[in-house]
C-alpha positions in Angstrom: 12.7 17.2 -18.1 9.6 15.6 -20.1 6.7 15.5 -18.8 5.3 11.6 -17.9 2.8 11.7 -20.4 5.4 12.1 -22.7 7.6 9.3 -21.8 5.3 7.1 -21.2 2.3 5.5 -23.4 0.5 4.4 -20.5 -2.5 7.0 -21.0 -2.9 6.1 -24.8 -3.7 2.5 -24.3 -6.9 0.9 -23.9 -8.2 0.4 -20.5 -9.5 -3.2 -21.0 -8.1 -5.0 -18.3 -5.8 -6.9 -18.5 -5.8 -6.5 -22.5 -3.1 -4.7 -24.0 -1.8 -4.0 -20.1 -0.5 -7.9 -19.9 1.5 -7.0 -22.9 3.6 -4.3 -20.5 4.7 -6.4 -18.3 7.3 -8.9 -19.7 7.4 -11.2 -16.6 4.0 -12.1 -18.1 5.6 -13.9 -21.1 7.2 -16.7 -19.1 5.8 -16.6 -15.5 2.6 -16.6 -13.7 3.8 -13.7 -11.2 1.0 -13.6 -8.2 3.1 -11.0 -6.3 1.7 -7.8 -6.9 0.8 -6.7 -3.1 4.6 -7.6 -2.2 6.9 -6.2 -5.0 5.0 -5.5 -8.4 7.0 -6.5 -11.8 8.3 -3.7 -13.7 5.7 -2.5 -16.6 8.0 -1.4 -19.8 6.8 2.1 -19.3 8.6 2.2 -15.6 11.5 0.7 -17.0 11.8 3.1 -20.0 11.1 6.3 -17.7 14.3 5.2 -15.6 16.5 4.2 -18.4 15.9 7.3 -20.1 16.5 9.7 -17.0 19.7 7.4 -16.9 21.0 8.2 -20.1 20.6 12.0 -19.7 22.1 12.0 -16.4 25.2 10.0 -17.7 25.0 13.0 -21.1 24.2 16.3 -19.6 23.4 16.2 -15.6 23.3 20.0 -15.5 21.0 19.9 -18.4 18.5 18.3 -16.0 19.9 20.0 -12.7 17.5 22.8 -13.0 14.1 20.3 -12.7 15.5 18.0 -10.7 12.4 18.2 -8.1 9.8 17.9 -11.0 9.3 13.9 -11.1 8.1 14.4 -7.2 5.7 17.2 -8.0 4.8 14.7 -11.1 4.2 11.6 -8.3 2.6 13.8 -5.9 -0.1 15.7 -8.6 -0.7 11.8 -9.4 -1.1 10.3 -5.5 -3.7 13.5 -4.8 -5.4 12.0 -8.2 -5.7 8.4 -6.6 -6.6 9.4 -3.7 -9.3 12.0 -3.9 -7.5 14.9 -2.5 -5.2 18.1 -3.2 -1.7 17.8 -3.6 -1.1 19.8 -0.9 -2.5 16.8 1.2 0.8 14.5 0.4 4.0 14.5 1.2 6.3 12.2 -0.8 8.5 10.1 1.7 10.8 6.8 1.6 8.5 4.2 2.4 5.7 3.1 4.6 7.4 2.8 7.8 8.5 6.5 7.4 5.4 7.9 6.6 4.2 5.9 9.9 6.5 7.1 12.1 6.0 10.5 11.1 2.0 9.9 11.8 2.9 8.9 15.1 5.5 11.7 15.9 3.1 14.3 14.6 0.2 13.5 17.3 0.3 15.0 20.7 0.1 11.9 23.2 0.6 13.0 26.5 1.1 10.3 29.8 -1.9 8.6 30.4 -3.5 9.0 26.6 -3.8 5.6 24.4 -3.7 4.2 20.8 -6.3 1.3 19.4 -4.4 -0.9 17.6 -5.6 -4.5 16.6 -3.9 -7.7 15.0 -4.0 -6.6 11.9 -1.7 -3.4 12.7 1.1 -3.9 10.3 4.6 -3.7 12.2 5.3 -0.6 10.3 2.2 1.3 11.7 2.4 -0.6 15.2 6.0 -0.1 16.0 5.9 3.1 16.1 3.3 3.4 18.9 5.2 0.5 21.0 8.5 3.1 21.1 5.8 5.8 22.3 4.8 3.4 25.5 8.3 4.4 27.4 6.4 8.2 27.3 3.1 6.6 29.1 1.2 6.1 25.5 -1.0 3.1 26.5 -1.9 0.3 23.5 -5.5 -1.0 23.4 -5.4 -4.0 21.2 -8.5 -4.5 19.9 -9.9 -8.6 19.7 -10.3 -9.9 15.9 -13.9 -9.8 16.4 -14.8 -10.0 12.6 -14.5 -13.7 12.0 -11.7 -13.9 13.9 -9.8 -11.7 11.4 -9.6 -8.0 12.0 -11.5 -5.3 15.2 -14.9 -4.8 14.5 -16.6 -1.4 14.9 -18.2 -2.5 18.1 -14.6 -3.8 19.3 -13.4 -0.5 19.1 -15.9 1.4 20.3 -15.5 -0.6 23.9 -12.0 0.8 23.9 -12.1 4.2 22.4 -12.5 7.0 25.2 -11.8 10.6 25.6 -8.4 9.8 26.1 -8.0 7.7 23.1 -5.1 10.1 20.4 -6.0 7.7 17.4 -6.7 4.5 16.3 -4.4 2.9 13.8 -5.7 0.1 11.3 -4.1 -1.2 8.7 -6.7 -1.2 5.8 -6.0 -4.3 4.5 -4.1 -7.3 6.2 -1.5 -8.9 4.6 -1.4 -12.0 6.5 -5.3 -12.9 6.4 -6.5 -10.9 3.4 -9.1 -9.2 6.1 -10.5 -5.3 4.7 -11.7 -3.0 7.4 -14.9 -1.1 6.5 -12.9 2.1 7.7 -15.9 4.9 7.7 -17.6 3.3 10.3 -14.6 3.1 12.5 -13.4 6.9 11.3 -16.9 7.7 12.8 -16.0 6.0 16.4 -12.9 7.3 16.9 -14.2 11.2 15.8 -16.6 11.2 18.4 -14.2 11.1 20.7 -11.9 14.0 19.0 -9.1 10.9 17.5 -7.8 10.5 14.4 -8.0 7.1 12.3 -4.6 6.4 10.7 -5.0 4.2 7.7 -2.0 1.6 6.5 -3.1 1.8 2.6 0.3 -0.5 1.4 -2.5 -3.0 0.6 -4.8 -1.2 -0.5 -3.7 1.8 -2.8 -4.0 0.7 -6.1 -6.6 -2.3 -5.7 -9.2 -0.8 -3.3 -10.5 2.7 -4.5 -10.0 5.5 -1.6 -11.4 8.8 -0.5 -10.6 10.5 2.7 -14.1 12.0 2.7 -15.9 9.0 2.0 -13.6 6.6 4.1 -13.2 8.9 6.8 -9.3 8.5 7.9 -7.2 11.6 8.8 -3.5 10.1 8.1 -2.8 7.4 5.5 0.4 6.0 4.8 1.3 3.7 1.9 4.1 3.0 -0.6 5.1 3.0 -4.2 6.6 -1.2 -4.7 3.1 -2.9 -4.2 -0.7 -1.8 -6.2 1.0 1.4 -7.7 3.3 -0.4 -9.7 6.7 1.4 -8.4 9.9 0.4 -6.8 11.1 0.2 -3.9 12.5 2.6 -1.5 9.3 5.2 -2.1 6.4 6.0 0.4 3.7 8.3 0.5 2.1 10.2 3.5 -1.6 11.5 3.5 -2.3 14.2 5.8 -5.6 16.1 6.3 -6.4 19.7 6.2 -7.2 19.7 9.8 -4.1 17.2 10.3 -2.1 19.7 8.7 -3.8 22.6 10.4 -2.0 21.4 13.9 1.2 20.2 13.4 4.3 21.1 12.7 7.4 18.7 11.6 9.6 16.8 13.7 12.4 16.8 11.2 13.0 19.6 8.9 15.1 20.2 5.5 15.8 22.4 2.9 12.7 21.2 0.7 9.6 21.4 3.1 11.2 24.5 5.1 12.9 28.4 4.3 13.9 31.0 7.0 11.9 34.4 7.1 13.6 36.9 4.5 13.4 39.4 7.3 14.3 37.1 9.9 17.1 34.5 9.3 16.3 33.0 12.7 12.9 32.1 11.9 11.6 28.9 10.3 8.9 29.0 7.7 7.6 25.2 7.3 5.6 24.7 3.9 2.3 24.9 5.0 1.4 21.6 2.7 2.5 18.4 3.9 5.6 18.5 1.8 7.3 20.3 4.6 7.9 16.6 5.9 10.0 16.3 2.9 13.8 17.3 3.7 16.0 16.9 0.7 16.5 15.3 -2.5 14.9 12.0 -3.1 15.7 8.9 -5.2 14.6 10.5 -8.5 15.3 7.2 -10.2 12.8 5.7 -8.3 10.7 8.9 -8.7 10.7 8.7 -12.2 9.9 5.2 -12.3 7.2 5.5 -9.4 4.9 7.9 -11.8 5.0 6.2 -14.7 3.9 3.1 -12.4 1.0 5.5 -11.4 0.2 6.6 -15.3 -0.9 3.0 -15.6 -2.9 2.3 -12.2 -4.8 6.0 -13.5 -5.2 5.0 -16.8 -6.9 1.6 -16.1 -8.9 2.8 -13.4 -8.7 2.0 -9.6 -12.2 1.0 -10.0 -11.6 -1.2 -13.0 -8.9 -2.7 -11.5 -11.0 -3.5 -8.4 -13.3 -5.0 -10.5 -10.5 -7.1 -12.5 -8.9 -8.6 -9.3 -11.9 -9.3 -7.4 -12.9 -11.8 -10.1 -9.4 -13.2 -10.1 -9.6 -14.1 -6.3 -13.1 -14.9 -6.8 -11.6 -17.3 -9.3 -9.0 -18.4 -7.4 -10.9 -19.0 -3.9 -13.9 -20.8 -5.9 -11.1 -23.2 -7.3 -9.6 -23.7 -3.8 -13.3 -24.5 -2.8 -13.5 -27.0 -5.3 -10.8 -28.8 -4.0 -11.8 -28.6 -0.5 -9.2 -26.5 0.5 -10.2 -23.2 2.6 -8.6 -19.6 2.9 -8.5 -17.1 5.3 -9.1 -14.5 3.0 -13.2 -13.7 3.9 -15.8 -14.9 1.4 -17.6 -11.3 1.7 -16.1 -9.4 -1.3 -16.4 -6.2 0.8 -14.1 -7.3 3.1 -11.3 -8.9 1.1 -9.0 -6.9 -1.7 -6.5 -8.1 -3.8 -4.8 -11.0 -1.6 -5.8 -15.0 -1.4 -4.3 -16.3 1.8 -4.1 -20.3 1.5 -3.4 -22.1 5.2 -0.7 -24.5 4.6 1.6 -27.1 6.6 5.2 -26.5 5.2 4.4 -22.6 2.5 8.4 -22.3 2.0 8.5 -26.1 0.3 5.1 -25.3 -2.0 6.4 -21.7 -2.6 9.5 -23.1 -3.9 7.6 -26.0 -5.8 5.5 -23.4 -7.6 8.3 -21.3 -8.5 10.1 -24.2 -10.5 7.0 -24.3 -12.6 7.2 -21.1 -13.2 4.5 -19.7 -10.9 5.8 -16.9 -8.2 3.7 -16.8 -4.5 4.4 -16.1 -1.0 5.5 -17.9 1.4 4.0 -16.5 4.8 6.3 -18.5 7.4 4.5 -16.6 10.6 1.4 -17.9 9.7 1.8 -21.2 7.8 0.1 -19.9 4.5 1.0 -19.2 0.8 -0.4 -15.8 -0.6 -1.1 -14.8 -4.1 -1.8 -11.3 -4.7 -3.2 -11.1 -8.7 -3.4 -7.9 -10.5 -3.8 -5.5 -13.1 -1.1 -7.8 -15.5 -3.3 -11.0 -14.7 -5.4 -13.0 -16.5 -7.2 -16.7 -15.7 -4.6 -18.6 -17.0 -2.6 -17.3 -13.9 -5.0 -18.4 -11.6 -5.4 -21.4 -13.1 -1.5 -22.3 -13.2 -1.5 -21.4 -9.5 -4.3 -24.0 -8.6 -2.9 -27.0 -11.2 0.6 -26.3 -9.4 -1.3 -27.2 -6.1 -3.2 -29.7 -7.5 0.9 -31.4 -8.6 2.0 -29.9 -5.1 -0.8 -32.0 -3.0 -0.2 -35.2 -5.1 3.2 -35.4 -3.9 2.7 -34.6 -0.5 -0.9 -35.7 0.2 -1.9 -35.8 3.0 0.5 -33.2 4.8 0.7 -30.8 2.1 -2.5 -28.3 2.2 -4.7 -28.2 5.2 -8.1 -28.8 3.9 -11.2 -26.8 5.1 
């Protein structure tokens, strides 16, 4: 099987963002596609890495029976890149909500121990915890004391307490556009020997990370959103320590062997890949680390840069028109997501996409949400906000709530 770099031309481009990268992305030729934190478009180097595992698997399967694993070493030697750490660190899994639950499962919460959750805890990371109340786990939701958005340090450090097993925040909210400031609430929960378990499906991709400098002990994130994959792929970060003492609660032929000497006796990989159990979409594999050849190749950093400008963009035009956001003016607590409070977001959704413009429609909190990236330029922002401008003519005055 060839290696990425030489299926893809992802690394020999120019970094200029979005340059030449608009120009991989053909949804960009007749849309203005603000949907990157939700499902990202398929860039032609994802699309060719599939089609041509495709065509060798319907030519000479055995011919690539023998490598099959390699695209998942190829993701995870990629994902240790992104984020600052060994490969050793990641285990490769099918989505967020697995990688969650396998967080959760991992940590020893006996009756009468508790979590600190608050209302930004994505279901996928919060769920989880809520089964674990039936074994006497106790939840401590912590009050959106940060502008009435996400916990603040000083929220969870009321709540944190010897008893405390972990507090679990989801880096980035995709209902509000809120960004915890996760070090200093790493540094609460460590004092009291917890772990911070990090949702980074919003984050990865947009936000640079670094479990050294950021301070969490588990993340869990997925492929579909900021790293440019599809669906169906997660990814688990576990620490050293982490890693140190735990074992798995599920176990398969990939992450585990049996003692030569002893064929009763388990061996779990000591890396996090013994949370992996068998053979994985390697479609979505393949198509996952080309998707991550372009996030690497731009830069996380550069990207940051790049998308902060477009919200910047986008929130000062909202501004201009007198209509707010949720998404915070501070830019170290927003990322890559513009949150707009509005009366009826399924009708302006659906009046966007007819001209050509493609936003969420949050229904749980009355809001549209536009999440610009990498493959985005100012004439996307700009379509989005003329779109509103025709949207709020028609149904002025119930259409937008103004600030």
């Amino acid at each position: 099987m060839d290696p990425i770099s030489d299926r893809s031309t992802a690394t020999q481009r120019d970094a200029g963002l979005p340059g030449p990268w608009r120009s991989e992305f053909p949804i960009t030729e007749s849309r203005a596609y603000l949907c990157g934190g939700g499902l990202a478009p398929a860039a032609r180097g994802v699309s060719d890495a599939v089609g041509a595992w495709v065509e060798r698997w319907s030519l000479d399967p055995r011919g690539i029976w023998d490598r099959l694993l390699d695209p998942v070493e190829e993701v995870r030697d990629r994902l240790a890149r992104l984020l600052s750490c060994a490969p050793a660190n990641i285990g490769v899994v099918d989505g967020t909500s697995r990688a969650s639950n396998l967080a959760v499962a991992l940590l020893d919460a006996p009756p009468g121990s508790n979590v600190i959750v608050d209302a930004t805890t994505y279901p996928s990371s919060l769920y989880p915890w809520l089964e674990r109340r039936a074994s006497g786990v106790e939840i401590r939701r912590a009050p959106s004391g940060w502008g009435g958005l996400g916990a603040s340090v000083a929220d969870v450090k009321r709540l944190v307490d010897d008893r405390t097993v972990a507090v679990s925040i989801t880096h980035v909210d995709p209902m509000t556009g809120f960004r915890h400031d996760l070090r200093p609430i790493a540094d609460v929960a460590h004092r009291h020997g917890a772990v911070l378990i990090a949702d980074v499906a919003q984050s990865a991709g947009v936000v640079p990370l670094d479990p050294t400098s950021d301070g969490f002990d588990i993340a869990a994130g997925t492929a579909m959103k900021w790293l440019l994959g599809p669906p169906g792929i997660g990814f688990l970060y576990l620490s050293d320590a982490v890693l140190a003492r735990t074992r798995a609660p599920q176990v398969g032929y990939v992450g585990a062997t049996v003692d030569p000497s002893d064929p009763d006796r388990l061996v779990l990989d000591p890396a996090a890949r013994r949370h992996e159990l068998g053979l994985p979409s390697l479609l979505g594999m393949l198509g996952f680390a080309a998707g991550l050849d372009i996030v690497l190749a731009c830069g996380v950093d550069r990207i940051a840069t790049h998308v902060e400008r477009l919200v910047g963009r986008c929130l000062d035009g909202l501004a201009q028109r007198g209509l707010r956001a949720t998404t915070p003016d501070d830019p170290t607590h927003r990322a890559g997501i513009v949150v707009i409070p509005m009366a009826d977001p399924a009708a302006a959704a659906a009046f966007l996409r007819a001209r050509a413009v493609d936003v969420w429609s949050l229904a749980r909190t009355s809001a549209l949400r536009a999440d610009p990236h990498v493959f985005n330029d100012d004439s996307d922002i700009d379509r989005l906000l003329e779109g509103l401008d025709a949207h709020v003519a028609l149904r002025a005055p119930t259409g937008l709530r103004s600030g």
